[in-house]
C-alpha positions as CSV (number, residue, x, y, z in Angstrom):
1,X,-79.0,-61.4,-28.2
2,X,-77.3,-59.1,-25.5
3,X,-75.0,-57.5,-28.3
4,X,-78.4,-56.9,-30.6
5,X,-79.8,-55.2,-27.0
6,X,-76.8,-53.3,-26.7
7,X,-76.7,-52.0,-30.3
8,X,-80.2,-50.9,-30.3
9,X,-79.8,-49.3,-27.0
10,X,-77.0,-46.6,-27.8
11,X,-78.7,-46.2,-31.1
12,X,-81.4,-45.3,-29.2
13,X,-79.7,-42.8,-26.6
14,X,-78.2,-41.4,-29.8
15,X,-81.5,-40.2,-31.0
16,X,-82.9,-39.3,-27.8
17,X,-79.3,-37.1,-27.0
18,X,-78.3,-35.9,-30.5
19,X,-75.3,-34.0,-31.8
20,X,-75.1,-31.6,-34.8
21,X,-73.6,-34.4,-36.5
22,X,-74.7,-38.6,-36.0
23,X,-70.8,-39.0,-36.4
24,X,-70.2,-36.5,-33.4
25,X,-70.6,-38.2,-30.1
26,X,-70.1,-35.1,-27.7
27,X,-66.2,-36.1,-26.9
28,X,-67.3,-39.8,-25.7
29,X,-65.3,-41.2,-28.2
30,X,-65.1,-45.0,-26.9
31,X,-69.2,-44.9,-26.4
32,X,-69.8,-46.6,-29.9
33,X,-68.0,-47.2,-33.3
34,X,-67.7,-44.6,-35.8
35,X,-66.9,-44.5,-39.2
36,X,-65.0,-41.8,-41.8
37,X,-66.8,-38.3,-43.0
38,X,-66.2,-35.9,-44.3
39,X,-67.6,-33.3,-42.1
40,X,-65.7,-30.4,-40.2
41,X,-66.0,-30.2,-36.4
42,X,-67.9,-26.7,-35.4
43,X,-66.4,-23.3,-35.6
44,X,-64.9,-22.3,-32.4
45,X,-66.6,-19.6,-30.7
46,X,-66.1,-17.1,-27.9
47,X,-62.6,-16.0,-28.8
48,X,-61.1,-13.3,-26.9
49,X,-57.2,-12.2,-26.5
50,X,-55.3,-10.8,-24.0
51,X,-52.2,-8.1,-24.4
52,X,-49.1,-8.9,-22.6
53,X,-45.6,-7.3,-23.3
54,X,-44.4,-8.2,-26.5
55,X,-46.9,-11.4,-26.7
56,X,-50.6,-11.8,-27.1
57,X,-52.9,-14.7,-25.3
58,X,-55.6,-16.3,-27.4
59,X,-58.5,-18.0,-25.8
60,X,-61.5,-19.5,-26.7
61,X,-64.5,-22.3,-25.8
62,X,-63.2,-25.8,-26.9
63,X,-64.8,-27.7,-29.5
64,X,-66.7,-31.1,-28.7
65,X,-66.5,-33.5,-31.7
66,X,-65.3,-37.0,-31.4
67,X,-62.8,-36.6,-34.3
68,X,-61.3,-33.6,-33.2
69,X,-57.5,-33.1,-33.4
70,X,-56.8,-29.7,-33.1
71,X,-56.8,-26.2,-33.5
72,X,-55.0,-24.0,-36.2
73,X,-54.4,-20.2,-35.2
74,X,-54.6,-17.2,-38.0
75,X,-53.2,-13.2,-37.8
76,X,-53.6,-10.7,-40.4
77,X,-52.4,-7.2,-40.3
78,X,-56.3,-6.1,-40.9
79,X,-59.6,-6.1,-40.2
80,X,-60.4,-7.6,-44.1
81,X,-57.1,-8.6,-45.3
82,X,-55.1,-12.3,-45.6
83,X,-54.9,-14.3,-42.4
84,X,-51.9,-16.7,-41.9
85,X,-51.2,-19.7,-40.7
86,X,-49.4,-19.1,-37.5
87,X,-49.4,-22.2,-35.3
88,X,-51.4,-25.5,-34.3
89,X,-52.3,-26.3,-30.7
90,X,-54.5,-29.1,-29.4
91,X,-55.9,-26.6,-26.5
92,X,-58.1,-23.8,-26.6
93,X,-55.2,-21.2,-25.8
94,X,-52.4,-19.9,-27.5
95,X,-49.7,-17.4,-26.8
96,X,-48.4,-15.3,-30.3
97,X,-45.0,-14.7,-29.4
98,X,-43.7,-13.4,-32.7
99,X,-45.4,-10.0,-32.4
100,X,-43.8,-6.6,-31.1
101,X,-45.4,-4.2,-28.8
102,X,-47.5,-0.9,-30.5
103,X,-48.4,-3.1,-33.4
104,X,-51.8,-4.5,-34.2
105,X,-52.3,-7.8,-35.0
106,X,-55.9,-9.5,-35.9
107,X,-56.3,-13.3,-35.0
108,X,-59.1,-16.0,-36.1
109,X,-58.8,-19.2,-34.9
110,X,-60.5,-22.4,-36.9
111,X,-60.6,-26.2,-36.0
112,X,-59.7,-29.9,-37.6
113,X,-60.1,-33.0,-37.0
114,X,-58.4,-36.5,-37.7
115,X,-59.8,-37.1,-41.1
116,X,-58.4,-33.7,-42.3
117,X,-61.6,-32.1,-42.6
118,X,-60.9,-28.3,-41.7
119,X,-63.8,-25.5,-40.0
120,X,-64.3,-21.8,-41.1
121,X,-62.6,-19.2,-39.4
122,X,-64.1,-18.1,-36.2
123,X,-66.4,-15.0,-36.3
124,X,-65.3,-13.1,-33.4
125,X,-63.5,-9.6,-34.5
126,X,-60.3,-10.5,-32.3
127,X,-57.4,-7.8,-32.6
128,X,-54.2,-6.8,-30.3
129,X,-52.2,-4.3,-29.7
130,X,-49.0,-5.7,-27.7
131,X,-47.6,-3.0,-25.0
132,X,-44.5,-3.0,-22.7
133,X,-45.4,-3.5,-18.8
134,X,-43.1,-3.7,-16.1
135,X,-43.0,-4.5,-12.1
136,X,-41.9,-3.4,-8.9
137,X,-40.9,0.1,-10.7
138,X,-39.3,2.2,-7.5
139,X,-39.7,6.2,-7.5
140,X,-38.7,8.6,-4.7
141,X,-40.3,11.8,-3.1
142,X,-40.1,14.8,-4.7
143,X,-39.9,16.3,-1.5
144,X,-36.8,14.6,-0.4
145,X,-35.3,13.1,-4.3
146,X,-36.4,15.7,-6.4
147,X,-33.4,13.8,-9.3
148,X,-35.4,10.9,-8.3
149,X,-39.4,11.2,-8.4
150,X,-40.1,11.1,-12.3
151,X,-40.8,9.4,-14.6
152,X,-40.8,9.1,-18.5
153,X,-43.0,6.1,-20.1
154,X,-41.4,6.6,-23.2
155,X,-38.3,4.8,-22.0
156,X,-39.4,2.9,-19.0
157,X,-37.2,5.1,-17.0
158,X,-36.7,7.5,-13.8
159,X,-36.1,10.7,-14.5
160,X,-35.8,14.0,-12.2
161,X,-39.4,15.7,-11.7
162,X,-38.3,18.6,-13.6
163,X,-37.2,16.5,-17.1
164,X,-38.3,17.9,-19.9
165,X,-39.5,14.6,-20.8
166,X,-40.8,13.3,-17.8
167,X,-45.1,12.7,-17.9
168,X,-45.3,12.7,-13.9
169,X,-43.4,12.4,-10.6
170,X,-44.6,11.4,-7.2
171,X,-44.2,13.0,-3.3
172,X,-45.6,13.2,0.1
173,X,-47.4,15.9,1.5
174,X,-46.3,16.1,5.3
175,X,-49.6,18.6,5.8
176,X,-52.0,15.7,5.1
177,X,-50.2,12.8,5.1
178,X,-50.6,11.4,1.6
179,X,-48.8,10.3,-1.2
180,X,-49.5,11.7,-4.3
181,X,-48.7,11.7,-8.1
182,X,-48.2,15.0,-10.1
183,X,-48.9,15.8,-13.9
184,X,-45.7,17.4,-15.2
185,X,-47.8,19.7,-17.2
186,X,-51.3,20.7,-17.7
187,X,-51.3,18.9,-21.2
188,X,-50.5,15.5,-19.3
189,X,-53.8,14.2,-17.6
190,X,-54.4,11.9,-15.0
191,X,-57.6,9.4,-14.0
192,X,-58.2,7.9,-10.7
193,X,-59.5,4.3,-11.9
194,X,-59.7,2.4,-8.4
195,X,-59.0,-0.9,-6.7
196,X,-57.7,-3.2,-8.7
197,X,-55.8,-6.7,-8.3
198,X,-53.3,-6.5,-11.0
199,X,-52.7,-5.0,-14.4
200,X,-54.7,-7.2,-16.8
201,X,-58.2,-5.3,-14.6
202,X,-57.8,-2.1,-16.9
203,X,-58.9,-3.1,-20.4
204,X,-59.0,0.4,-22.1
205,X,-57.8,4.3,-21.0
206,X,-62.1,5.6,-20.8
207,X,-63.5,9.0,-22.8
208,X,-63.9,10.9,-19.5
209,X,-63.0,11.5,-16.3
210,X,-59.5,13.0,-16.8
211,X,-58.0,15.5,-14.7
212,X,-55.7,18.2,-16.9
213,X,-52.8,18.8,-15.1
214,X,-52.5,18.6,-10.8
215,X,-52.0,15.9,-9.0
216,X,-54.3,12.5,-7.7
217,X,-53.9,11.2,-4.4
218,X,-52.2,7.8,-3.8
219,X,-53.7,4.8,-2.3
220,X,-52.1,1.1,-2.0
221,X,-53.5,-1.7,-4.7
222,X,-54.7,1.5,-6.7
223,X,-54.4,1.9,-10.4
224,X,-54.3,5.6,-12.0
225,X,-54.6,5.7,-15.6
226,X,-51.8,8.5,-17.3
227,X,-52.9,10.5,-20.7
228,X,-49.3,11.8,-21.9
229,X,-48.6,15.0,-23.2
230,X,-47.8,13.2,-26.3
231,X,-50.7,11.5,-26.7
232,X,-50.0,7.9,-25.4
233,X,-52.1,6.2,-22.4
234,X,-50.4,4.4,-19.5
235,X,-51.2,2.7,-16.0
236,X,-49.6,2.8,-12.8
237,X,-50.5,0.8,-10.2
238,X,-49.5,1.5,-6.6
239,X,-48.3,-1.7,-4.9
240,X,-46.6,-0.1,-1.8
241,X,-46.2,3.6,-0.4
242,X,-42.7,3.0,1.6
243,X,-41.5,5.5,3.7
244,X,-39.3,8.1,1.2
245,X,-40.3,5.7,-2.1
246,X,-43.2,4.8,-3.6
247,X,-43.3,1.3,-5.6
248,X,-45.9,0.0,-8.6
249,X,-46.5,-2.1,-11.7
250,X,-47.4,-0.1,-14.8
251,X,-48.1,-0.2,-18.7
252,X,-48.0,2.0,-21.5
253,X,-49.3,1.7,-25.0
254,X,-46.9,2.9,-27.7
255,X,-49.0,2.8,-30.4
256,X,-50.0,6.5,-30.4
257,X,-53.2,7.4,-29.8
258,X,-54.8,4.0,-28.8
259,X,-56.4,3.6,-25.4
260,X,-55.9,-0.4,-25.3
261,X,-54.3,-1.5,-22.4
262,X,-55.6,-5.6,-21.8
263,X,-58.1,-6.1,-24.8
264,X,-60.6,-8.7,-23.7
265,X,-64.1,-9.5,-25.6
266,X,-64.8,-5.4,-26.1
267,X,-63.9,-4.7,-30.1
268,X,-66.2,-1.4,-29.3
269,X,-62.8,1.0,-28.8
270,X,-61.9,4.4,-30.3
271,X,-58.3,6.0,-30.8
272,X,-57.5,9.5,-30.6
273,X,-55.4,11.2,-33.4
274,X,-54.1,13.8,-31.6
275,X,-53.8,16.1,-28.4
276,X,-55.4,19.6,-28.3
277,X,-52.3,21.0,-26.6
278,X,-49.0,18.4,-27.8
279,X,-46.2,20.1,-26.8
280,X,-42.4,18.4,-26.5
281,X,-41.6,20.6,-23.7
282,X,-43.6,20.8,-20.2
283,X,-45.0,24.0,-18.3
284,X,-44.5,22.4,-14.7
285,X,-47.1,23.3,-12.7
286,X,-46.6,22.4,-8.7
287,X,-49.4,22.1,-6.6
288,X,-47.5,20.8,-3.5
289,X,-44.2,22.3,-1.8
290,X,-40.9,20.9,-3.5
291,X,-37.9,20.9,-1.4
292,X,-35.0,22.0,-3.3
């Protein structure tokens, strides 16, 4: 008698509760017995990457089914084209290792469970562009280490503030006591994009706002977005103004053209084919005193 009360009760909270499917039981899986079907778990939803330096992070909601067992991650090379099988993980996150950095990659992510039965490819638009990054980056004053206070995003370097391939270098400016960074050119531009608390906060290089040429000033736990002369997009974060050297985090797109620097949920981008003024040398254009 109890075990007929006991049946009939869970049936019962199974009607009241529901699931999409009577075989689901909302990942409660020792709540009652369940049988074989032949029904895929749902599609997973809310997927979203995340660019990293020579790797891209996948994420997404997990999927409640009672039969799941995992998920299987796809990447094409387009919008439309094939999507392969890349790799199977039982969480909702997944780093793509095998990718290299100014290539795009498009991801779909679908889910299976223990009977084999296999869901449709998630419907999010999901595509990455991998990018180099790097930390704790140390520059000097121009004023003081004028071989010293460029740099050159192409090659991750310091350069001297007068290299012919340097985008920007940095100084001081002993008349109002600020740091400062300095376009090498008036076809390299500069935006001022505010606090932030680490790389990842900048998702795309924005339309406007760009400064041609000059300089910006420099504040701690800043991040200044760079527009090269040769048409590539880079951020520099400012993690300490020391003394005679300036220190900060930065990354730098090297697929030409494209603004993505952390790609998050946002598919609504743009990509720019070319600079008005490209140039492969520089017209350096000083707004602040340079000792010699």
């Amino acid at each position: 008698m109890k075990r007929a009360i006991l049946i009939s009760l869970l049936a019962f909270a199974m009607f009241v509760v529901g699931c999409d499917n009577p075989n689901w039981h909302c990942c409660h899986e020792d709540d009652y017995y369940y049988e074989e079907d032949y029904t895929p778990p749902p599609v997973p939803n809310g997927v979203y990457s995340v660019t990293g330096d020579e790797s891209v992070r996948l994420y997404w909601n997990p999927v409640c089914a009672y039969d799941f067992a995992g998920y299987r991650v796809w990447r094409g090379y387009s919008e439309t084209g094939y999507y392969y099988l890349i790799g199977e993980t039982p969480s909702a996150y997944f780093v793509d290792w095998d990718v290299s950095n100014g290539n795009t990659y498009y991801y779909a992510v679908s889910a299976y469970d223990t009977w084999g039965n296999e869901s449709a490819l998630s419907d999010e638009l999901v595509f990455d562009t991998p990018r180099p990054e790097g930390y704790g980056e140390r520059v000097y004053t121009v004023e003081g280490y004028p071989n010293d206070a460029g740099y050159d995003f192409s090659c991750y370097c310091v350069v001297p503030y007068d290299d012919e391939y340097a985008d920007v270098f940095f100084g001081y400016d002993d008349s109002s006591d600020t740091y400062y960074m300095q376009s090498t050119g008036t076809d390299t531009d500069l935006l001022i994009y505010g606090p932030t608390t680490d790389l990842t906060d900048v998702d795309w290089a924005p339309e406007t706002g760009w400064l041609s040429g000059g300089s910006v000033d420099l504040y701690e736990g800043y991040s200044y977005l760079v527009w090269t002369w040769d048409n590539h997009f880079a951020q520099v974060r400012i993690t300490c103004l020391c003394g005679d050297y300036i220190k900060f985090d930065w990354s730098y797109q090297t697929d030409e053209g494209n603004p993505e620097l952390r790609v998050g949920k946002d598919s609504n981008h743009y990509k720019v084919d070319s600079k008005d003024s490209k140039k492969k040398e520089h017209t350096i254009e000083i707004t602040h005193n340079v000792k010699s």
